[in-house]
N, C-alpha and C positions, 0 to 999 in steps of 0.2 A: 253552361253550368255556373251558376250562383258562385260568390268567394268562400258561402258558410260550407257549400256543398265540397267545394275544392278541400278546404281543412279538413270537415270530415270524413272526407277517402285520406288523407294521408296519418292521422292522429287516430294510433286506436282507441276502442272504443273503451276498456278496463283507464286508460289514464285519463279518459274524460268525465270519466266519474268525481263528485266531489266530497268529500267526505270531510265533516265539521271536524275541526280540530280538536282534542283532548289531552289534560296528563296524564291520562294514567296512558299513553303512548311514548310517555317521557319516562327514563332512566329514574330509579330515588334519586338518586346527585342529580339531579336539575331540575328536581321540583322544587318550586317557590310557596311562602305562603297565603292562602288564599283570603288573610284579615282581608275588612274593609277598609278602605282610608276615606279620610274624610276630601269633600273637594272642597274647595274656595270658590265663592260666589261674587258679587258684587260688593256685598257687607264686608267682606274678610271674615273667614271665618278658621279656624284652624285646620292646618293643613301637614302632609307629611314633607319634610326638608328637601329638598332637589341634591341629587348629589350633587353636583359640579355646576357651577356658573361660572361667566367670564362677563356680565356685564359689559355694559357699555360705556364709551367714550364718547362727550359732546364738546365740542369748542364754541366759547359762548364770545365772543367780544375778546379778548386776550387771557380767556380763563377758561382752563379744559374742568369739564364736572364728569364725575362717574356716578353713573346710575346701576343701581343694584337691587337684590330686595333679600328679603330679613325678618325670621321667624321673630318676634317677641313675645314676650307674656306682661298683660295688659294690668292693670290695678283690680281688674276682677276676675284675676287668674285665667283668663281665655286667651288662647294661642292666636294670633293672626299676623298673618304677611304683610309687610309694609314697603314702599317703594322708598330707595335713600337715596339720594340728589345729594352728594358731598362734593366739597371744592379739592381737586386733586392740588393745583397751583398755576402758575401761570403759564402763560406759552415760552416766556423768556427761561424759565426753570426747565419744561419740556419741551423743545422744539417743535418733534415730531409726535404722533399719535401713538406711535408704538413706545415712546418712551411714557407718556402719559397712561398708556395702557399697564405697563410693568409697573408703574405707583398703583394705580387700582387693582391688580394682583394682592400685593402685600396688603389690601386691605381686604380683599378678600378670603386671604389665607386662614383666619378663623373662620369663618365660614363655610369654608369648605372643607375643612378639619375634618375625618372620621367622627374627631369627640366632642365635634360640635354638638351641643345642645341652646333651647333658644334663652334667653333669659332676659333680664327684666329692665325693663327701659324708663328711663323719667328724667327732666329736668331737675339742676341740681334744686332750684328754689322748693320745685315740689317735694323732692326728697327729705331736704333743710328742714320743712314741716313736717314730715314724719321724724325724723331723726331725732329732733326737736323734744317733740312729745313722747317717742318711745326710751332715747338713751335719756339726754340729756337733764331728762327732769328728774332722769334718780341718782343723777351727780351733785356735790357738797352745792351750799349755795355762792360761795365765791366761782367754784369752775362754770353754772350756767353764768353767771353776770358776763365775763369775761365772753365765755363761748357767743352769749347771745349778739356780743356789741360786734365781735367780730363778725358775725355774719350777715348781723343790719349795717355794719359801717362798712366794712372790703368786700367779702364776697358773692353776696347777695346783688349787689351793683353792679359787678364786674361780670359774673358769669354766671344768674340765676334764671338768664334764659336758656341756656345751654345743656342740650343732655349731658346726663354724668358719663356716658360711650365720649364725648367729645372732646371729655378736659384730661386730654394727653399731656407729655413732656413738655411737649412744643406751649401750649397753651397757658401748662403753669408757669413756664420759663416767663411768658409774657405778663400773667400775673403779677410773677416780683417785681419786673421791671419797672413793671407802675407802682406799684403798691413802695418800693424804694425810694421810690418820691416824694414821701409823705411823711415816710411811720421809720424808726429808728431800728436798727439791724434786731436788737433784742422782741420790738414789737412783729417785727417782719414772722421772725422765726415762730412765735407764739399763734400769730394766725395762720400758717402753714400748718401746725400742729395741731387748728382746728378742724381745718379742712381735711388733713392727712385721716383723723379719726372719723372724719362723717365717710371719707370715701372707703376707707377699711372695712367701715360697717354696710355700707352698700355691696361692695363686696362679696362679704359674708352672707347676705342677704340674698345673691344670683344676680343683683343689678351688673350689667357689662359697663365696667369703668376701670380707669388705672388707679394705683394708689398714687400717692407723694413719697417721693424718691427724695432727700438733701443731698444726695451724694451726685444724682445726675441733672440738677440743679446750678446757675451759678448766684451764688449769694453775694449781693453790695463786699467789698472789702470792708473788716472792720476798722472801723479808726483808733484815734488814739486812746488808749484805755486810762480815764481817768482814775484817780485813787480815793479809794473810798474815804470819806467824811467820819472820825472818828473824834470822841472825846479824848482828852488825857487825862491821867489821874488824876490830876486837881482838878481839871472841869468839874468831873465828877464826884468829886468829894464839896467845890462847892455847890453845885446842881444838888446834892442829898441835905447840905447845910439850910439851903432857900426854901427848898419844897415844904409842905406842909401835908400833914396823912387825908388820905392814902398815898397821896402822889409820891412821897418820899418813898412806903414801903415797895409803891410800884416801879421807878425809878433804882432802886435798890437791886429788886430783884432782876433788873433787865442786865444790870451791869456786872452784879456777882454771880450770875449765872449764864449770863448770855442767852437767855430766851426772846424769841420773837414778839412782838407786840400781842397777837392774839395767842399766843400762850399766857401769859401774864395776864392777858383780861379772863383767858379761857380757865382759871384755874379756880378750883375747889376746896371748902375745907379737909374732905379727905383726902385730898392727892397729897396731904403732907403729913408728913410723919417725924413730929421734930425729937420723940428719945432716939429712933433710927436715924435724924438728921439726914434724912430722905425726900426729896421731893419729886413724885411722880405726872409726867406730862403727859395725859389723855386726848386733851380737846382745843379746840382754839374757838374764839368769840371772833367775828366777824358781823360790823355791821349789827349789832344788837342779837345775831342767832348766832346758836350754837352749834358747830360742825367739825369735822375729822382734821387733824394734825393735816401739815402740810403734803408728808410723807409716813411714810412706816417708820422707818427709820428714828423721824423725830418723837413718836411715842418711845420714853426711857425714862429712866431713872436717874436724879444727879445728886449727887450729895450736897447739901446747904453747908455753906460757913457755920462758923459761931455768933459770928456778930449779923449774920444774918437772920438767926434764930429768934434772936432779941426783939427784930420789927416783927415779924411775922405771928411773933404770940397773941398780942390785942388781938388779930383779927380770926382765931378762931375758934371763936368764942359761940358762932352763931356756925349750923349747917347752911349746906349750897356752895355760891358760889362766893371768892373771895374779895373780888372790887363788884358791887353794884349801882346802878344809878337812883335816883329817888324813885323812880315805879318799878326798880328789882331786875333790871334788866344789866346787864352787861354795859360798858363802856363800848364807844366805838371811837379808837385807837387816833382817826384824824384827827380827832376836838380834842382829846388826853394834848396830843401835840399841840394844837393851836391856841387854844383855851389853858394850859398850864404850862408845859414847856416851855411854850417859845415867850411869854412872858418873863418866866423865869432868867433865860438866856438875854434877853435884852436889857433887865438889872442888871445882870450881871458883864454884862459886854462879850459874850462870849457867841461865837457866829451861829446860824442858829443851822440846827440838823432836828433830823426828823429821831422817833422813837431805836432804828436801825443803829443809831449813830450807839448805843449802849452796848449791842453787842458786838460791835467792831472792838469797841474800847475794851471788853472782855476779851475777846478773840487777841489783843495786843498783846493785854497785858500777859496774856497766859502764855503767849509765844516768848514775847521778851522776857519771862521770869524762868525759860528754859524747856518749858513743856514740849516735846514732839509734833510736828502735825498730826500722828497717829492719836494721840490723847487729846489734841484740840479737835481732833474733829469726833471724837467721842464724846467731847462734852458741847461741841454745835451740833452734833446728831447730825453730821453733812453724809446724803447719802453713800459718796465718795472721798477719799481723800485727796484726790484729785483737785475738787470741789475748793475744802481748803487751800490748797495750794494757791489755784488761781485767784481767789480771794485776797490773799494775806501773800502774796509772794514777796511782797516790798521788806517783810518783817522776816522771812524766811531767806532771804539775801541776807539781809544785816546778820540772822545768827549762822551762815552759812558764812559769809567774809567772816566774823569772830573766832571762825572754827578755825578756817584755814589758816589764820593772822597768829595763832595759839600752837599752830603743829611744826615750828621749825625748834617751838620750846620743848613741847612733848619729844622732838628727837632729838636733843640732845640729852634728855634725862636717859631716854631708852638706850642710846649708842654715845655712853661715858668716852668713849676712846676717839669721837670725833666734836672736833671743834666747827663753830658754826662762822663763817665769813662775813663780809660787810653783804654783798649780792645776793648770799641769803645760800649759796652751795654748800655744802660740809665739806670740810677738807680735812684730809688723813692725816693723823698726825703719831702715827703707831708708828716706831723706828726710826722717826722724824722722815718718813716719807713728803711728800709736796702733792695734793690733789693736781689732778691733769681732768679738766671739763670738757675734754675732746674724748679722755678713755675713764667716766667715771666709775664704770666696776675693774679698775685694775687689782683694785685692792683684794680683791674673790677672786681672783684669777693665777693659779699656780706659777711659779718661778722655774 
């Protein structure tokens, strides 16, 4: 007897029947549904997510790489799978494979997220060029100038071949590090703030990227903070004596008002209203074009002197704008300085500072003549008084020592019954008691 014949005497003949498998043999609860999915071919073409991977671990030379793959969506919106060859670290960081393996988990863990979804992948350079053209051209034209240099001079250099998935903690940490090298902690910050917004916006957009964190950052130590460059009131009164119009009434206005250079270029004959003795800040001039206040903030209202009323009359005589150059355009504020200022100041002997230097002298004199930093920074329109603060704190000492230098006087007027000592203690002198500076509230204290 044959082996086939031997099975089929022992296997009956009902279970040797075969019958194709179907759902509707299956319970509701365990049917599935029966969509199409797409496959993946040679091309890559879109496909549906794998639940669960583990990738692979390769040891290349003293460098473990993990291999993995990765739904994106392409710059013409089509899904496809991509293989990623990423550098986990070295052999000396992972010894063994299983610890190299436990690093390419943690990179896999969005990926194998439930709420994973795939999303949109590009170099930052590529990006930089959309971002470029979509945000950035409908920003004032001082922020593209600024934004543009930072990302043809630091970023673009540094890591514009790099997908935006790539430029983690770790990467921008290394960023500063270099970029410290170079550029001054204020310039540092400013380009970080470029990049923080292009990656925000990718972001927003589905690209898989991280933002810009300051806080989990470490930033150069600041140094020593030098003290701002300020006129005094005679500079400035001979600085109005020298000048010759406009520059006098521009120069005027920087100093009795404490506006910024491009306010002062940016101004109008309507923004003034001299029976109201009103002067309103709309716009600021940049570079011969016209664009939006620095802040919100700094659009307001300030009230003109009297003697400042005086200059300002000639000149609004004619609509538009109130300083122009001979083809009608705005001043740009470096040549104001180069071309008249500093001329000025080297007649004069007086060290030379830039257009800034007037409202420092304002911001002084208004702290020294008693104002609040709450009212100075109402009339610098600083978005914060904070702001103030750290600006002006040399001058906010001094009436801060005058205050305290002044309150051993105020207590003596308020408490008639105590005389004040040479150490500056009050001592009791109700009942011809003797102060004791070991028990100073005995004097409150029941008998």
């Amino acid at each position: 007897m044959s082996e086939r014949q031997e099975l089929a005497a022992i296997i009956p003949a009902p279970a040797r029947e075969f019958r194709p498998f179907e759902l509707r043999d299956l319970p509701p609860a365990c049917t599935v549904s029966t969509g199409t999915t797409e496959s993946s071919g040679p091309k890559g073409g879109s496909m549906a997510r794998r639940r669960y991977q583990k990738g692979c671990v390769i040891l290349r030379g003293d460098v473990w790489y993990g291999r993995y793959r990765e739904d994106v969506i392409g710059q013409d919106g089509k899904v496809t799978r991509v293989l990623r060859n990423t550098v986990l670290g070295s052999k000396k960081e992972y010894p063994t494979k299983r610890l190299a393996e436990r690093k390419l988990e943690l990179l896999l863990h969005r990926i194998n997220a439930p709420e994973y979804r795939p999303g949109r992948v590009a170099t930052v350079a590529e990006f930089a060029e959309r971002w470029q053209f979509e945000i950035l051209s409908r920003r004032k034209p001082s922020t593209r100038e600024a934004a543009n240099s930072h990302l043809a001079v630091h970023i673009i250099p540094f890591m514009g071949k790099q997908r935006l998935d790539a430029i983690g903690v770790e990467h921008q940490q290394a960023f500063v590090t270099k970029l410290a090298e170079s550029v001054s902690p204020k310039t540092l910050v400013n380009v970080l703030g470029t990049l923080s917004s292009m990656l925000t916006t990718a972001k927003n957009w589905g690209y898989i990227c991280e933002g810009v964190s300051l806080k989990r950052l470490a930033l150069p130590e600041r140094g020593v903070k030098r003290e701002v460059r300020c006129f005094t009131a005679n500079e400035v009164r001979r600085i109005l004596e020298a000048a010759k119009e406009p520059w006098r009434t521009m120069f005027a206005i920087a100093a009795l008002l404490g506006l910024r250079a491009g306010e002062v270029l940016g101004l109008r004959t309507e923004d003034i209203d001299l029976p109201a003795r009103t002067l309103n800040i709309t716009q600021t001039a940049w570079y011969g074009q016209i664009q939006t206040t620095k802040t919100k903030e700094s659009e307001n209202s300030l009230p003109i002197p009297d003697a400042l009323c005086e200059l300002l009359r000639p000149h609004l005589s004619k609509p538009g704008l109130l300083f122009v150059n001979k083809v009608g355009r705005p001043y740009t504020a470096e040549k104001v300085v180069q071309k008249r200022l500093w001329p000025i100041l080297e007649a004069l002997k007086i060290q030379r500072a830039g257009f800034h230097a007037f409202r420092h002298a304002h911001a002084s004199l208004l702290l020294e003549g008693g104002a609040s930093p709450k009212v100075a920074q109402r009339q610098l329109r600083h978005s914060d008084a904070r702001i103030t603060l750290g600006i002006y704190a040399h001058l906010v000492e001094d009436s801060h020592r005058e205050a305290v230098e002044s309150w051993p006087q105020t207590c003596s007027q308020l408490f008639p019954f105590q005389k004040l000592s040479r150490s500056g203690h009050s001592s009791l002198v109700a009942k011809g008691g003797e102060f004791d500076p070991h028990r100073p509230y005995q004097h409150l204290l029941p008998k």
